[in-house]
C-alpha positions as CSV (number, residue, x, y, z in Angstrom):
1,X,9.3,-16.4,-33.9
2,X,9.8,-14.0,-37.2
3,X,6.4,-11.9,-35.6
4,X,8.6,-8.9,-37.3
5,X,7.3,-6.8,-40.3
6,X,8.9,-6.9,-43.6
7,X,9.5,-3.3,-45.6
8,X,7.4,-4.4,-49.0
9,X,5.1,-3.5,-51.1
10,X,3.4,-0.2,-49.9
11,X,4.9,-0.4,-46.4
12,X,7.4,2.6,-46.1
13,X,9.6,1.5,-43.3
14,X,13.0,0.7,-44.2
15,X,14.0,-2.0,-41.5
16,X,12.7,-5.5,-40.3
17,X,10.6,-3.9,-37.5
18,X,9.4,-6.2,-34.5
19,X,5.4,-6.5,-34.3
20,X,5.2,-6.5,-30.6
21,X,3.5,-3.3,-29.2
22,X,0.4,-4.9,-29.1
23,X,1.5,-7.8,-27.3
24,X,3.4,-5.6,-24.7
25,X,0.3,-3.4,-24.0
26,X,-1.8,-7.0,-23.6
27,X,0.9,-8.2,-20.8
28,X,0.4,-4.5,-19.1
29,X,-3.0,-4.3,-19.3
30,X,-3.4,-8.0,-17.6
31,X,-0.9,-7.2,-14.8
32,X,-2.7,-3.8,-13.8
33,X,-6.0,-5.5,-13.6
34,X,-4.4,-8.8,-11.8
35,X,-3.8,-6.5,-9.2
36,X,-6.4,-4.3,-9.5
37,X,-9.2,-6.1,-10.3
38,X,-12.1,-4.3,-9.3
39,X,-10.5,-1.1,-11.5
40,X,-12.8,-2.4,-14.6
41,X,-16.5,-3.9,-14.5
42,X,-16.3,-7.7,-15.9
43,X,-12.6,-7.5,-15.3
44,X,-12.1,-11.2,-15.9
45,X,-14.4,-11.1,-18.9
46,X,-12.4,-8.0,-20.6
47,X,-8.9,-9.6,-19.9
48,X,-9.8,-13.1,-22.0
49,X,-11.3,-10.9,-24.5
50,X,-8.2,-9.4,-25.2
51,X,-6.6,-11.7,-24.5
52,X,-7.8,-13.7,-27.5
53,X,-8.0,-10.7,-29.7
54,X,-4.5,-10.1,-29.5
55,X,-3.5,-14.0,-30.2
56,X,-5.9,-14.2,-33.0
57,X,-4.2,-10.4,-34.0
58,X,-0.2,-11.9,-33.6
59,X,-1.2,-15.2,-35.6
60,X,-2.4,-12.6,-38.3
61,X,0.1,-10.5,-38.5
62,X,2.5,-13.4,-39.1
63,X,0.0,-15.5,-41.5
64,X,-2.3,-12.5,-42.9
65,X,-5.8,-14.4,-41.6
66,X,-8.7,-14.1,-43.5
67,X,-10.8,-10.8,-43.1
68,X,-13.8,-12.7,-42.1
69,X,-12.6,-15.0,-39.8
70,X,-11.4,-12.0,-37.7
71,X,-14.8,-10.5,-38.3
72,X,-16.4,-13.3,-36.8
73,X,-13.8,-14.1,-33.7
74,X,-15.0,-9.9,-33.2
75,X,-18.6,-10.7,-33.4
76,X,-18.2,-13.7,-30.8
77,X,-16.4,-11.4,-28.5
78,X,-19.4,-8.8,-28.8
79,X,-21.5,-11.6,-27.8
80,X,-20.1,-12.4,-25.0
81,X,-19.2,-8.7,-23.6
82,X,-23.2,-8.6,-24.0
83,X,-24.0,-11.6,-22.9
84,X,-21.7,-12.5,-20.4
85,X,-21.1,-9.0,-19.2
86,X,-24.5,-6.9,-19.8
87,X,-22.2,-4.4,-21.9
88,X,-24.2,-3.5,-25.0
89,X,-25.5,-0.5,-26.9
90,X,-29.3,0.0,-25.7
91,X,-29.8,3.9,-25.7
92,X,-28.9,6.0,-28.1
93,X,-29.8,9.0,-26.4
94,X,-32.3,12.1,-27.9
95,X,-29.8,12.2,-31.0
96,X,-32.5,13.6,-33.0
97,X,-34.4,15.9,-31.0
98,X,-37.6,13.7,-30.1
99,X,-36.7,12.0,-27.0
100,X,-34.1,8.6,-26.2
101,X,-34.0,6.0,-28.8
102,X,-34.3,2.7,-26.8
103,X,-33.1,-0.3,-29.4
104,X,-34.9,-2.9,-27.5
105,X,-34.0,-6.6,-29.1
106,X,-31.7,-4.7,-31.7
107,X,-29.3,-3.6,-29.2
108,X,-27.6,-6.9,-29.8
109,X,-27.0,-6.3,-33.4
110,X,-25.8,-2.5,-33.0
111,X,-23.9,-3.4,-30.4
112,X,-21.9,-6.2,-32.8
113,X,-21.7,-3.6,-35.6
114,X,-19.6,-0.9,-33.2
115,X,-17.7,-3.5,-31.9
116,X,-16.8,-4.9,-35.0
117,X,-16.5,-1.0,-36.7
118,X,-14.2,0.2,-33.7
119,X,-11.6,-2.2,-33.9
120,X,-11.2,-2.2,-37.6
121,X,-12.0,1.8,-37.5
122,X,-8.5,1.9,-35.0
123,X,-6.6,-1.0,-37.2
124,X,-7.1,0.8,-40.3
125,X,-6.0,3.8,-38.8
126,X,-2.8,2.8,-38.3
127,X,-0.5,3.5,-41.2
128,X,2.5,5.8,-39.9
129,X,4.4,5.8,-37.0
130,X,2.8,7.1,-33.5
131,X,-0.5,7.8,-35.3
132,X,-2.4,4.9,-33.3
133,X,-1.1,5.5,-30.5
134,X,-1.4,9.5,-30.3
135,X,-5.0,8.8,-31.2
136,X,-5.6,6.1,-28.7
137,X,-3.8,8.7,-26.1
138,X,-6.7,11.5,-27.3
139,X,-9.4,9.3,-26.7
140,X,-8.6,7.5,-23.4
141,X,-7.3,10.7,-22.2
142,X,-10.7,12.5,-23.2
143,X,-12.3,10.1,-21.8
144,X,-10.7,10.0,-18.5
145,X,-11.3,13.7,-18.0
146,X,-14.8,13.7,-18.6
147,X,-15.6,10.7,-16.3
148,X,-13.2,12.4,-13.5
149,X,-15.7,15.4,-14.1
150,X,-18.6,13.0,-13.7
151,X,-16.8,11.3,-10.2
152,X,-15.7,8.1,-12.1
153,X,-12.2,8.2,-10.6
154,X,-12.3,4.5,-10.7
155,X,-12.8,4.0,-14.9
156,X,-10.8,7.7,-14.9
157,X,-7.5,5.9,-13.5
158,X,-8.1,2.8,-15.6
159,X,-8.2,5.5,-18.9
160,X,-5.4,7.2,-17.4
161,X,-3.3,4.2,-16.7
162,X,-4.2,3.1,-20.4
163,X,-2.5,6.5,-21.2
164,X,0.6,5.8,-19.9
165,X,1.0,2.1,-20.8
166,X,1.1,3.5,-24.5
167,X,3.0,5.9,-24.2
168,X,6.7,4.0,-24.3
169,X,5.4,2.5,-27.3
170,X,5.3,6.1,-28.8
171,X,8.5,6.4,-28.2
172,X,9.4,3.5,-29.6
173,X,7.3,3.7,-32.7
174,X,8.6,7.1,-32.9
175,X,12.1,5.5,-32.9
176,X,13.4,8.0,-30.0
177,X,15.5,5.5,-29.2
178,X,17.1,4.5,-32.4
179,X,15.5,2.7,-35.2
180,X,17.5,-0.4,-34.0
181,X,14.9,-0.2,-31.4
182,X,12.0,0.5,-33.2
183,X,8.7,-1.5,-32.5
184,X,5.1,-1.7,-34.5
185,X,2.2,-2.1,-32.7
186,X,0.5,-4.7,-35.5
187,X,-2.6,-6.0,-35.6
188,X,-2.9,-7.6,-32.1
189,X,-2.3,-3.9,-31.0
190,X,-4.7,-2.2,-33.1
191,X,-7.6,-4.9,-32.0
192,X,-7.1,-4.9,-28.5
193,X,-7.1,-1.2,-28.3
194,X,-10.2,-0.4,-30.7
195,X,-11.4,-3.2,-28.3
196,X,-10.5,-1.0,-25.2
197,X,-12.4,2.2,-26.6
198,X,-15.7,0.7,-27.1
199,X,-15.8,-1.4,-23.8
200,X,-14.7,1.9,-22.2
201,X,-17.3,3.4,-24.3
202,X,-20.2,1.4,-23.7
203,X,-19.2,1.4,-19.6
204,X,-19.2,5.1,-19.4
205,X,-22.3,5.9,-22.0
206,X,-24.8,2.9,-20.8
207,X,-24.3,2.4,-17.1
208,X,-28.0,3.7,-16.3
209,X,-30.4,6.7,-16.2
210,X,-27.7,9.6,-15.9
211,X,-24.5,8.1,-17.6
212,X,-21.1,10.2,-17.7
213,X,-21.4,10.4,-21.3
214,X,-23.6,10.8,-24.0
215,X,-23.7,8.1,-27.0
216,X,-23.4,10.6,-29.6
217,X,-20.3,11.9,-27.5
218,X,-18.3,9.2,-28.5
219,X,-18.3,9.6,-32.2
220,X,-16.6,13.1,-31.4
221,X,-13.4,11.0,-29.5
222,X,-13.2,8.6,-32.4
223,X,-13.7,10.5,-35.2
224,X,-10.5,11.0,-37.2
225,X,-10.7,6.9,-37.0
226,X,-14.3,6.4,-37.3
227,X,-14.3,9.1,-40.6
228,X,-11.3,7.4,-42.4
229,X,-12.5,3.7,-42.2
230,X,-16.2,5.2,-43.4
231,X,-14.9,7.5,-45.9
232,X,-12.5,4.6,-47.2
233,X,-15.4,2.2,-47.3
234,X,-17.9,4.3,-49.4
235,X,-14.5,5.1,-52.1
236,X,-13.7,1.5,-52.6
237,X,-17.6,0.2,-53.1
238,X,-18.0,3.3,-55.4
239,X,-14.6,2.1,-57.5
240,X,-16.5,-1.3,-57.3
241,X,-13.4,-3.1,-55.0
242,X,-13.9,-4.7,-52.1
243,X,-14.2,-2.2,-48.6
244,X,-10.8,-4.3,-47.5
245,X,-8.9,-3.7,-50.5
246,X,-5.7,-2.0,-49.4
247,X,-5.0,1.3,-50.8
248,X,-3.1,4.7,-50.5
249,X,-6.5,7.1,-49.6
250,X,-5.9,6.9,-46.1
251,X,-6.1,10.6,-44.4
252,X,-2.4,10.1,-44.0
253,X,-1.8,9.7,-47.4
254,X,-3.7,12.4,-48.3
255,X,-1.5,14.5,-46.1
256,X,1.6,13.2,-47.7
257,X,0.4,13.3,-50.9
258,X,-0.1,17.5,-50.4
259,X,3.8,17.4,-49.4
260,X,3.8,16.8,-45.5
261,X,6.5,14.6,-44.2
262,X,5.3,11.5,-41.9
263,X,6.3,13.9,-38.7
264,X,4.1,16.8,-40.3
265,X,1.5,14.5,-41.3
266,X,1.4,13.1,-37.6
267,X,1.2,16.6,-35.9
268,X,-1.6,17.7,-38.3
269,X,-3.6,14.7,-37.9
270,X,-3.8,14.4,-34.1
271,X,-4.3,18.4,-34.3
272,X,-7.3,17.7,-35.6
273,X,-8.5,14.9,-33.4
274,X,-7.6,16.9,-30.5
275,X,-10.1,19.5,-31.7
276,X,-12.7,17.2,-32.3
277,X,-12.5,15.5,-29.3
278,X,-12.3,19.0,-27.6
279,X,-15.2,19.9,-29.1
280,X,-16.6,16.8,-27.0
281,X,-15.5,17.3,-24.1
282,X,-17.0,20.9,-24.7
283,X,-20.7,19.8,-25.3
284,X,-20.7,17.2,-23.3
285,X,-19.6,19.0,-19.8
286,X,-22.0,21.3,-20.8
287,X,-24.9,19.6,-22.0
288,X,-25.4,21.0,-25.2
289,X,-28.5,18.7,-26.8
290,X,-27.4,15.3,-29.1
291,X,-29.2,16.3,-32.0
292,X,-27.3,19.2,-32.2
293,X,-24.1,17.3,-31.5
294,X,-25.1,14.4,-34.1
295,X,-25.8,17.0,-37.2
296,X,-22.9,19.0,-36.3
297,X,-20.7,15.8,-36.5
298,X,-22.8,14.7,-39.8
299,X,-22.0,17.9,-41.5
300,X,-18.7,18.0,-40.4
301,X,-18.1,14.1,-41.9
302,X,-19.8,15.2,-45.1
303,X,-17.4,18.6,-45.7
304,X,-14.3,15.8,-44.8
305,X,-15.7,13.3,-47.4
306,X,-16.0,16.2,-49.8
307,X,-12.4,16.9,-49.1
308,X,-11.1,14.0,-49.9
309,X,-12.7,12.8,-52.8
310,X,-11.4,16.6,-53.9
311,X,-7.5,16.2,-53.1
312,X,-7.2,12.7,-54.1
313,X,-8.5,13.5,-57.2
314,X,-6.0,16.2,-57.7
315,X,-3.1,14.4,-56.2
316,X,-3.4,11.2,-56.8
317,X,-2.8,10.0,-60.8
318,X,-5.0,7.8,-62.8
């Protein structure tokens, strides 16, 4: 079908690679819940979603569709996860120290914006081999240990499961198995599983008076994602180029560009999100207050934009 990805421009891989991670994690997913289909709320619902994310993700990665036409295929899925589901964003919890924030009738936009954020935040993400799917592995595995803490065996095993689905594709990706064998995960992957984390998200943070996890909890399991696509979006509008111009500031990059080989580059970075989402797990388990985990995260997002704007200045030439 030629679904394969082409070593140009500022790709780095040196072989035709086949784009079909994405697809195989799709067929896995749909088999686990068409056996198990009271593992996942809206189990039907969630399995067309993806379903069509990862069609409308294969048909891009072999025609390179239009940025806003996958923006708005993402915003009709949000509508119907809220709609046809009741899945959406309407507590934010006491992030800033004077009691819940309730959004009321604009649930329906934030809930469309973190959709939309989280899948791009997870496809922009992914720029060297394994580094979506270690990240993906931190944050379903994070989250499967705190809702086993909370007695949510049931989403737990559908995190865990999620866990071990990707992991042949790491090895793949990672070419353990030869670079003959090699395998991206493309677009259609990256969708389907920033899709993943925020249904997962929203189940676990929004399923009543005493949810498993905080809202504010959830930037802490996305952040190395959620951090570069922000960071990367306030560079480009400041240069004055459009937020989807491609360009070599990603956090990877930046690694490289300090003299850390891909395999360096990969350790260092999941390092990090490991600690973060540590640092999650941590407050939330034992109910240290939002605020206090929201202007942590803030000035911990500021000192990392500060960073960067720093080390690409000094390593990268104008």
């Amino acid at each position: 079908m030629g679904l394969v990805d082409h070593p140009l421009g500022r790709k780095q891989h040196q072989d035709v690679t086949p784009l079909a991670g994405g697809i195989a994690l799709c067929i896995t997913l749909l088999y686990l819940l068409f056996h198990n289909p009271n593992l996942l709320d809206n189990s039907s619902l969630y399995a067309i979603c993806i379903v069509l994310l990862t069609t409308v993700g294969a048909i891009d990665d072999k025609y390179d569709v239009h940025y806003t036409v996958r923006f708005a295929i993402q915003a009709i899925l949000s509508i119907a996860m809220m709609t046809l589901g009741n899945i959406e964003l309407s507590n934010l919890g006491n992030i800033f120290g004077w009691g819940d924030i309730h959004l009321g009738g604009w649930g329906y936009v934030i809930t469309t914006i973190a959709v939309i954020a989280a899948i791009n935040a997870f496809n922009m993400v992914d720029g060297i081999d394994g580094l979506l799917g270690c990240l993906s592995i931190v944050t379903f595995g994070s989250l499967a240990w705190i809702l086993n803490s909370d007695g949510q065996q049931t989403l737990a095993y559908f995190c865990l499961a999620l866990v071990v689905a990707i992991l042949p594709y790491i090895l793949l990706n990672l070419g353990v198995l030869g670079r003959k064998r090699k395998v991206f995960m493309g677009d259609a992957g990256s969708m389907l599983v920033g899709f993943t984390v925020v249904w997962v998200l929203l189940l676990s943070s929004q399923n009543g008076k005493t949810p498993p996890l905080q809202p504010v909890t959830a930037l802490w399991l996305i952040a190395i994602p959620l951090m570069d696509m922000v960071t990367l979006t306030i560079r480009r509008i400041q240069r004055g180029d459009s937020p989807f111009k491609p360009d070599r500031e990603h956090l990877h990059h930046l690694f490289q560009n300090l003299g850390l080989s891909p395999r360096q580059t990969l350790i260092a970075i999941i390092a990090i999100a490991v600690c973060f989402a540590g640092v999650g797990i941590y407050a939330e388990l034992k109910g240290v207050p939002d605020y206090l985990m929201l202007y942590v995260y803030i000035a911990l997002f500021i000192a990392y934009y500060l960073l960067v704007c720093l080390i690409n200045k000094k390593t990268i030439p104008r």
